[in-house]
C-alpha positions, 0 to 999 in steps of 0.5 A: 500500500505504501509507495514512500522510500523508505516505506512506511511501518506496516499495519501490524508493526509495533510502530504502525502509527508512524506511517503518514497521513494519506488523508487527513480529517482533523475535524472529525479527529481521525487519519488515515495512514497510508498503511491503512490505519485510522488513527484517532486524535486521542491516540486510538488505532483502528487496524485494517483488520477490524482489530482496535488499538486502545488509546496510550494516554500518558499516566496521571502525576499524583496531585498535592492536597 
């Protein structure tokens, strides 16, 4: 699916969100990459495959009292 040099991460690539935008809708808060996955603005994966990828939110800093 990829034409880049070097090519893209595939889809099941451990790195696969690092595949470019191939079409982009940022008012709808989501991308499609050009290795066919649908990344959403909260950092959630939608595989080619059906398979969902839970969003990678960064762990909360305990808060003073």
């Amino acid at each position: 699916m990829c034409k880049h040099t070097p090519p893209c991460p595939s889809a099941d690539a451990a790195d696969c969100q690092a595949a470019r935008v191939s079409d982009a809708h940022p008012e709808q808060g989501w991308d499609l990459l050009c290795n066919g996955v649908v990344l959403f603005e909260d950092t959630g994966h939608l595989l080619p495959d059906g398979k969902v990828v839970a969003p990678r939110r960064p762990a909360v800093a305990g808060r003073a009292a």
